[in-house]
C-alpha positions in Angstrom: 45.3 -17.0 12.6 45.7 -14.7 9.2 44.3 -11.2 9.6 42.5 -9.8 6.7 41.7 -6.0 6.1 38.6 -5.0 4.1 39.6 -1.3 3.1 35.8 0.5 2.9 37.3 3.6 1.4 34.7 6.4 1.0 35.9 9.2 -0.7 35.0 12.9 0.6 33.2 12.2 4.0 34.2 14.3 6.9 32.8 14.4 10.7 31.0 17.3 10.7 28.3 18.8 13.2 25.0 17.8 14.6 22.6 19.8 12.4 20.2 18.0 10.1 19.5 21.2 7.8 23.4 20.6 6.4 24.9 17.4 7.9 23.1 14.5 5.9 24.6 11.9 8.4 22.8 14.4 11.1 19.5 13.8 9.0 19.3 10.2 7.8 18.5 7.0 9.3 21.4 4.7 9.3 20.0 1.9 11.5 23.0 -0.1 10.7 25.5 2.6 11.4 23.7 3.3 14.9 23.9 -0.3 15.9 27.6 0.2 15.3 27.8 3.1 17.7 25.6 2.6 20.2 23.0 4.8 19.0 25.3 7.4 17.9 25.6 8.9 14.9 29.2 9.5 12.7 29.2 13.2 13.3 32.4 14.8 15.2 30.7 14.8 19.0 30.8 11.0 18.6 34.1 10.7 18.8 36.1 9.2 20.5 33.9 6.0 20.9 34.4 2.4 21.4 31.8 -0.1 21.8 31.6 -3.7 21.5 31.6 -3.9 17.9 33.8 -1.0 16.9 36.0 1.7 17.3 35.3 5.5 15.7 37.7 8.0 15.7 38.6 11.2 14.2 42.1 11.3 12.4 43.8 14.7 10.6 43.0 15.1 6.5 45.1 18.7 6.3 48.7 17.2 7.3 49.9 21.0 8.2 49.5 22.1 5.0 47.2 25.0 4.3 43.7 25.2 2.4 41.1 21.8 2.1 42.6 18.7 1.3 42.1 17.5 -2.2 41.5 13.5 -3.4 44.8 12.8 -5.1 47.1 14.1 -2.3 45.0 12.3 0.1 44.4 9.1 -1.2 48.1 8.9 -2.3 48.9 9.4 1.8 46.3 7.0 2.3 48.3 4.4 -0.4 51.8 5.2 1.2 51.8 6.8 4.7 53.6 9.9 3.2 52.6 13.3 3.7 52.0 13.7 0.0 51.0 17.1 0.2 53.9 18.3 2.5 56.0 16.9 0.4 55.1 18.2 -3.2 54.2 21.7 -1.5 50.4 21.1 -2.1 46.7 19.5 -1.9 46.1 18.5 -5.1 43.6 16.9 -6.8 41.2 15.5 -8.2 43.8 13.2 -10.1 47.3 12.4 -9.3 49.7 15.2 -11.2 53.0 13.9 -12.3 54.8 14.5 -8.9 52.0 12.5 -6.8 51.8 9.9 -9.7 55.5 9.2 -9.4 55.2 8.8 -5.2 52.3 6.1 -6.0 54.9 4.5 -8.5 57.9 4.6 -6.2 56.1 2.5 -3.5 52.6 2.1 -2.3 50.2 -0.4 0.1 49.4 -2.5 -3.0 52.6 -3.1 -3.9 54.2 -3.2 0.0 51.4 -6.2 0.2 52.3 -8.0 -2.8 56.1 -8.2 -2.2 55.0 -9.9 1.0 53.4 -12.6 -1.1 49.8 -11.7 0.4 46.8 -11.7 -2.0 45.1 -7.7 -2.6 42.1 -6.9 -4.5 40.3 -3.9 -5.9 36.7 -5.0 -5.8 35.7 -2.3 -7.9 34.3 -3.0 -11.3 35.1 -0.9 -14.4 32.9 -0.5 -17.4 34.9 -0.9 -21.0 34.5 2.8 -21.3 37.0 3.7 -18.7 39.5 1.5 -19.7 38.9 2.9 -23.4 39.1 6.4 -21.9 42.6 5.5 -19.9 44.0 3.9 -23.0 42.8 7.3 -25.6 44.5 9.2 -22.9 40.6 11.1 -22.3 40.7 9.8 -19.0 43.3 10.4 -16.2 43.0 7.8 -13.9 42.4 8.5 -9.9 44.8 7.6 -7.3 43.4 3.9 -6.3 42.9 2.3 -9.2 46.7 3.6 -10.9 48.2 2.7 -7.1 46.5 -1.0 -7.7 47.7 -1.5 -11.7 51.8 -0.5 -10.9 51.2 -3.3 -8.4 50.1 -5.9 -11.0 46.3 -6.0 -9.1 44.3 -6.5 -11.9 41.4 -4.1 -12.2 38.1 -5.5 -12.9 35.6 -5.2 -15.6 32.0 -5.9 -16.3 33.0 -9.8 -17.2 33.8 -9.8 -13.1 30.9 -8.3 -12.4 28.8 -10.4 -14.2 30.6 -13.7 -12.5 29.8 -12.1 -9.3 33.6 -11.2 -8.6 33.0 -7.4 -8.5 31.0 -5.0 -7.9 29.4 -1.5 -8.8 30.3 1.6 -7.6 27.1 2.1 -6.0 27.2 -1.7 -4.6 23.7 -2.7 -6.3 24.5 -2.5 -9.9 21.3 -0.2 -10.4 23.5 2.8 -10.9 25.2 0.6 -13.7 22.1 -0.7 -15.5 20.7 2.6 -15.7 23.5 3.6 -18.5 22.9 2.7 -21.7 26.3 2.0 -22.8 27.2 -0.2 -20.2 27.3 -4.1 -20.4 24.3 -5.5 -18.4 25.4 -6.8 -14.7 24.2 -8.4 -11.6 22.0 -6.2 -9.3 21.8 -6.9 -5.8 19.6 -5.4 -3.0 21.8 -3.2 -0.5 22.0 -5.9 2.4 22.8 -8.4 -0.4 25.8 -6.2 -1.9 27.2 -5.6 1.8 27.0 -9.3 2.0 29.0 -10.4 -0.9 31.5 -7.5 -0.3 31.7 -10.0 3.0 32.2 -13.0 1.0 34.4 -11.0 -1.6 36.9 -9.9 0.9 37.3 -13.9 2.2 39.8 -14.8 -0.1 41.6 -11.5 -0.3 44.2 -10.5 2.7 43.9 -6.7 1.5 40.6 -6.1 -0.2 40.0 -2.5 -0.9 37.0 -0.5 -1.9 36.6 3.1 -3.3 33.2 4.5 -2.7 33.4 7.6 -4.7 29.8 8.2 -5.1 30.0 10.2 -1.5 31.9 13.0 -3.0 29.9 13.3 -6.1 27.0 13.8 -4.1 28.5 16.3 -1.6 29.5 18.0 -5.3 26.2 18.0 -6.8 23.9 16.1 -4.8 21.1 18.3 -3.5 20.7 17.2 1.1 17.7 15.2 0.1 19.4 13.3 -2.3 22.7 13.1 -0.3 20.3 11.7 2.7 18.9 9.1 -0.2 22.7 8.1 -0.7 23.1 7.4 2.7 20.6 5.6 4.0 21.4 3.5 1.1 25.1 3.1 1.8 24.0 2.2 5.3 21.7 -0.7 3.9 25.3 -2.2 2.2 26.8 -1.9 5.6 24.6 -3.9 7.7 24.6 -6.8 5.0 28.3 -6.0 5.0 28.4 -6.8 9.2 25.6 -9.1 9.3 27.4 -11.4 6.5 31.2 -10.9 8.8 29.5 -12.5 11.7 32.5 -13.1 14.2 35.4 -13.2 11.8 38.6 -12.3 13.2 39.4 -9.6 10.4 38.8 -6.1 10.2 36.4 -3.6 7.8 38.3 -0.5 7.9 36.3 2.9 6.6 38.1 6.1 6.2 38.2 8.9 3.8 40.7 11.2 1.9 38.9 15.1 2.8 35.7 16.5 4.3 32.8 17.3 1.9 29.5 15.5 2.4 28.8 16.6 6.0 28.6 20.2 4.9 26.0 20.9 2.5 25.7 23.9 0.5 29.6 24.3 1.1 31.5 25.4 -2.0 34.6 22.3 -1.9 36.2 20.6 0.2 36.2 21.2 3.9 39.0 21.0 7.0 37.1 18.8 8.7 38.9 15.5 10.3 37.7 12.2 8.4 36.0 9.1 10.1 38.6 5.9 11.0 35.7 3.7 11.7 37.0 0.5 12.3 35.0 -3.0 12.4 36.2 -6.4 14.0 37.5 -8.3 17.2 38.6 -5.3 19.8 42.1 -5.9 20.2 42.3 -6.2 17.1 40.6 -2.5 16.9 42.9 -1.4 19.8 46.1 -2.1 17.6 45.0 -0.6 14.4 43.9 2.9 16.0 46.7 3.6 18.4 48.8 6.7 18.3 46.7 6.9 15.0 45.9 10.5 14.2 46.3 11.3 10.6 45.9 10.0 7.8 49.6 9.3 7.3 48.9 6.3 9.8 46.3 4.2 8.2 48.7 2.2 5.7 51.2 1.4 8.4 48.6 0.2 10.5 47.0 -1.9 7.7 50.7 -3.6 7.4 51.4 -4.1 10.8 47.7 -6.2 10.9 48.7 -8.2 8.0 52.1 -8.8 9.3 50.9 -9.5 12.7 49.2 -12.9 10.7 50.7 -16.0 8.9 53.6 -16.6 7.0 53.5 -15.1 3.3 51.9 -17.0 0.4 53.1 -17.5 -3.4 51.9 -14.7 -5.1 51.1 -14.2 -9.1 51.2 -10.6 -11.3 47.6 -10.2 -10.8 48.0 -10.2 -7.1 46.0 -13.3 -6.1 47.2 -16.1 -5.1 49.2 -18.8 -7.3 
């Protein structure tokens, strides 16, 4: 039977301690997230933990090199399995400079799971004025969505959304129809955006994510707000998990740094990052062993997807022909 991977990638969320007053996964009800974890929050005295719906552990966001990881570096490892920042000397972030730019280019995930003729997707939609600013050369663009384009994965815009082929980057589409220069969109309730992130990810052998509204609140978000965020995000999840039932795939969440688990906290932090992983549990036993850094998460993606069926044609958009 084919493997899929649902990448849940949610940028600057790190396992920190269990104190409500800075920890907003200390202080907010995730019902869904509890279920997961038998009752157990994602803080870092929850891990190691395995129950009968999925694994949590903590994996290594600094790679040996010194001060708080930054997004590019760390997404880049998370899109090739390199130590990026070992490697150009630096974190770095929060776009990809010309040396991390040209280690996406040379080879990434995207790319290593098109020339295996699997279909990928970036479920992410992006409003017209991103692609404007990316083509005026305003905008530089992050490490996921330029890893996805050199592999021909086509990014998506507010026609996808409105067909029901994408969503938001807050899931619902609220955070979208709140701007006034955006084109209208679907809006879902939470459990019904975790559910067609379910249904999304069905025709996709790699689907990927990027949650990047948890660092933006850990940036400027004040704890109540960041607690708002959270239960909300946790609302997506159990329509995510409700809606996967018994399939024999994997939801795979993970970050790039440490940020929203320590409020008040000038940056980035040290802290390891969830690898929160959701599925069948030998399946869950495969992806997380000897995995300790982030340098491990690609390979283990491949090895799932090559542990499945023979290849499929593929076309330049990456889905299938």
């Amino acid at each position: 039977m084919m493997t899929r991977v649902l990448m849940l990638f949610c940028d600057g969320v790190g396992l920190g301690t269990d104190d409500p007053s800075t920890n907003p996964f200390a202080a907010a009800t995730m019902p869904a997230m509890s279920s997961l974890l038998d009752g157990q929050p994602m803080l870092a005295s929850s891990t190691p933990l395995t129950t009968e719906m999925a694994t949590l552990r903590a994996i290594d966001a600094s790679l040996g090199v010194p001060g708080p990881p930054q997004s590019a570096t760390g997404q880049a490892v998370l899109l090739t399995g390199r130590n990026v920042p070992a490697e150009i000397g630096q974190h770095y972030g929060p776009k990809p400079n010309p040396a991390v730019a040209a280690i996406l280019a040379e080879d990434n995930l995207f790319r290593q799971v098109v020339r295996q003729g699997r279909k990928v997707a970036l479920l992410n939609a992006y409003p017209p004025r991103y692609f404007d600013g990316i083509r005026s050369g305003r905008r530089l663009s992050s490490a996921i969505p330029l890893a996805a384009a050199s592999a021909g994965v086509r990014l998506r815009t507010d026609e996808d959304l409105r067909a029901g082929q994408a969503l938001s980057a807050d899931f619902t589409g609220e955070g979208w129809a709140s701007q006034p220069d955006f084109p209208p969109g679907l809006i879902y309730t939470a459990a019904e955006a975790g559910a067609r992130l379910a249904q999304l990810s069905l025709a996709y052998d790699l689907a990927w994510f990027d949650y990047w509204l948890s660092d933006y609140a850990g940036h400027r978000a004040s704890l109540g707000e960041a607690v708002r965020l959270l239960v909300a995000f946790d609302g997506v999840l159990g329509g995510l998990v409700r809606e996967w039932g018994g399939r024999q795939d994997l939801i795979v969440l993970t970050s790039d740094h440490g940020n929203l688990e320590e409020y008040g906290r000038r940056g980035h932090t040290i802290n390891p990052v969830p690898l929160l992983v959701i599925g069948p549990r030998l399946l869950r036993e495969s992806f997380v062993e000897g995995l300790t850094d982030l340098t491990g998460v690609a390979p283990a993606i491949l090895r799932t997807l090559e542990g499945s069926l023979p290849a499929i044609d593929q076309n330049q958009d990456g889905a299938a022909a």
